[in-house]
N, C-alpha and C positions, 0 to 999 in steps of 0.2 A: 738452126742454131738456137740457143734457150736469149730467148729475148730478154730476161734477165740476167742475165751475163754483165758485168759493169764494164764502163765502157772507160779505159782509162788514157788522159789526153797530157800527150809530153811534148812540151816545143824546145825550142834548139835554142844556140850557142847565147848564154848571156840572157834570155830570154826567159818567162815565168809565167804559172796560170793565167794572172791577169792579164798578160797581151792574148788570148783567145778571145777575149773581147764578147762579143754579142753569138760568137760561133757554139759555144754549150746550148745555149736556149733553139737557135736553129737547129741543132742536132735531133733536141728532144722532141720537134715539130715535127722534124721529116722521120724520126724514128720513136714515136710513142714512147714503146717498151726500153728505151735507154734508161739507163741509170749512169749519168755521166760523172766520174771524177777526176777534174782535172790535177795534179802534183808536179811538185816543183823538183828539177835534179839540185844536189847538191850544191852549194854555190850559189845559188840564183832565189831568187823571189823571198820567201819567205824562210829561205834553209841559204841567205844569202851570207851568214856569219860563219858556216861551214867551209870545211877547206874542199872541195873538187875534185871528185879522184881525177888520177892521170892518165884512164882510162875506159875505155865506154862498157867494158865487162863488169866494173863494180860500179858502173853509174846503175847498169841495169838491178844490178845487186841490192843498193840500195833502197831501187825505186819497191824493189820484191817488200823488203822490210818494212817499209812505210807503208804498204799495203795491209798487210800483216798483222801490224801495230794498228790499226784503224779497225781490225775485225773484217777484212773482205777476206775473203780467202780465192784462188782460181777453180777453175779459169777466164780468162778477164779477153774479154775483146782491145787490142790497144788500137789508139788512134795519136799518130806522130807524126811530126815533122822536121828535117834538116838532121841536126845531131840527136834530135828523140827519136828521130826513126832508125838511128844507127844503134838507138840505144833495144827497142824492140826490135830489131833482127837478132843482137846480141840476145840479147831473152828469147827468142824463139829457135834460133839453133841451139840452146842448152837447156832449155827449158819445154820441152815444144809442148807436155801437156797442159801448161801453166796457160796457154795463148788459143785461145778458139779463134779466131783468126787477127788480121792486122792491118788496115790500113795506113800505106805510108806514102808523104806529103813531102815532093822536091826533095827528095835526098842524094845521096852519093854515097857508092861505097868502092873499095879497092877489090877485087882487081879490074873493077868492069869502068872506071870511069880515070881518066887519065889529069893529073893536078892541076891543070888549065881548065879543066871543064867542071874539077869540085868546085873549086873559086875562081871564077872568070874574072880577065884580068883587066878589064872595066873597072873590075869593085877593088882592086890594087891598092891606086892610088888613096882613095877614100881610106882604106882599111889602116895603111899606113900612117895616114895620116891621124889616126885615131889612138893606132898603138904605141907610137912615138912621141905624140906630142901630149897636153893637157887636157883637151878640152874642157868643155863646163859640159854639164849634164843637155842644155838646151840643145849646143852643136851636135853631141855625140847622138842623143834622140831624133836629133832631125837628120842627120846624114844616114842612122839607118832605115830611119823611114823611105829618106828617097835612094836606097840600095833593094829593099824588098819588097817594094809598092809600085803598081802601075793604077793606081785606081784615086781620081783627083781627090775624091771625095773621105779617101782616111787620112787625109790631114787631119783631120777632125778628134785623131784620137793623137794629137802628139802632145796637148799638155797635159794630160793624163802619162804619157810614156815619162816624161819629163819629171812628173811629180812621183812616179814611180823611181825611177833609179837615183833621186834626190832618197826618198826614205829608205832604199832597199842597192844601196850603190852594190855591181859586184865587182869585187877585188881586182885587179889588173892581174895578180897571181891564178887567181881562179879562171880569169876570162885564156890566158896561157894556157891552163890547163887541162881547160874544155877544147880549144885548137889543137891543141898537143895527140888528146884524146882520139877526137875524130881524125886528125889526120893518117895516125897510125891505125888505126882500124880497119879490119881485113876480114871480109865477109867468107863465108864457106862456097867452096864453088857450087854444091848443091844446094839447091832451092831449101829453106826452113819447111818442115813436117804442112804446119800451120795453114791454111788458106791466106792470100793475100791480096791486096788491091793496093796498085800504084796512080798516085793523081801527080800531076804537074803544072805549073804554068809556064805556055809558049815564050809569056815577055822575060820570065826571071831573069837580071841581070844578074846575082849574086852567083846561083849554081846551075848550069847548062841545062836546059832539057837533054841533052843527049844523053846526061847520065840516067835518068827514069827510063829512056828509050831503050838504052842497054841491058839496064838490068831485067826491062822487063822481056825483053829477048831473050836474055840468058837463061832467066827463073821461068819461062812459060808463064805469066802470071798476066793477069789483064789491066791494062795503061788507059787512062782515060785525062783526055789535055784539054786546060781552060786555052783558049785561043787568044785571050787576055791579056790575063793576070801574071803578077809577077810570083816573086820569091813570097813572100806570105797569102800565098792561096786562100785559107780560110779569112784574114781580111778584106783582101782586093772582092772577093764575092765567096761567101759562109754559104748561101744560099745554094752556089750551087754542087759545093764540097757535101753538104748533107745529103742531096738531092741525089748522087751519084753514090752515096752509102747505101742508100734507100735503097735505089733500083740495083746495085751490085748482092743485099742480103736476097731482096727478093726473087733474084737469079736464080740463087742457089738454094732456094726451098725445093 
């Protein structure tokens, strides 16, 4: 693979570059030749005034654009997770020369993963209670901390998350329409063109490991499980998400 290939980082639902946290700088340790650019979907972070497509084919569309617009051109190594990895699979079944290959982090897709196991029904009652009611930015940050963290010590990043969705709120219509998005979304029965690597974590309460285990049965594609961590694998341990990048490129020389 051309080690300057840029390496582009999309997180999921409501979520923005800045929750990757200290994970871009581990990347570029365990992989030199990176050239990492994280982007924000529609809706979220700093594109938080936009409205959301309603669906994860023009999320990927998007992300194309703002590629584009920046002067990168493909093909681009992506590295995602939850709804950014639904959003790169979309871009790599339609797109396959655009993708030298893809890492993706705790996802789920249809038909390989059944609605109980995208969103396990643990994270239920929380979720509801998020989407129904008001909260203040403190509750809502700290409840998804302890829905996608098994790791005591990222507490540490919740008044930061806090002071995030204070500046950068997203919409309750947009947070709808990025759920809306992924839920309907429907993976190709055949494996994407592209090379791929699936990571998980064994604790995540939000989305089952069983769904990574699936699909990586279905796609022939190779699964490697923190025995850990939860739903946000690159904060619970960055360390050893790069680690496993590393030795997956280096496989394949």
């Amino acid at each position: 693979m051309n080690g300057r290939t840029p390496w582009i980082l999309l997180r999921g639902l409501m979520r923005d570059q800045r929750h990757w946290g200290a994970f871009p700088q581990q990347l570029v340790a365990a992989v030199p030749e990176a050239r990492v650019v994280p982007i924000d979907l529609p809706g979220n972070g700093a594109l938080h005034a936009m409205r959301s497509p309603d669906t994860v084919e023009a999320m990927a569309d998007h992300v194309r654009a703002q590629l584009w617009r920046q002067g990168l051109r493909p093909p681009y190594h992506l590295l995602a997770m939850s709804l950014g990895a639904m959003v790169s699979v979309a871009w790599a079944q339609r797109h396959p020369a655009e993708v030298a290959a893809a890492v993706l982090i705790n996802t789920s897709l249809r038909p390989y993963s059944r609605f109980h196991e995208r969103l396990q029904p643990v994270a239920w009652p929380t979720l509801l209670r998020l989407a129904l009611g008001a909260p203040s930015p403190a509750a809502v940050e700290a409840a998804i901390l302890r829905l996608t963290t098994r790791n005591p010590a990222a507490a540490e990043v919740l008044p930061d998350w806090i002071a995030w969705r204070q500046r950068h709120p997203v919409r309750r219509g947009n947070a709808l329409r990025q759920l809306w998005a992924a839920a309907r979304f429907r993976a190709a029965e055949a494996p994407p063109a592209p090379p791929m690597l699936l990571l998980n974590g064994a604790a995540d309460r939000l989305v089952s490991p069983r769904c990574s285990a699936r699909l990586a049965a279905a796609w022939g594609v190779p699964l490697r499980v923190h025995p850990d961590a939860g739903h946000d694998l690159p904060l619970d341990d960055g360390a050893w998400v790069a680690a496993e990048v590393a030795d997956w490129l280096a496989d394949r020389h």
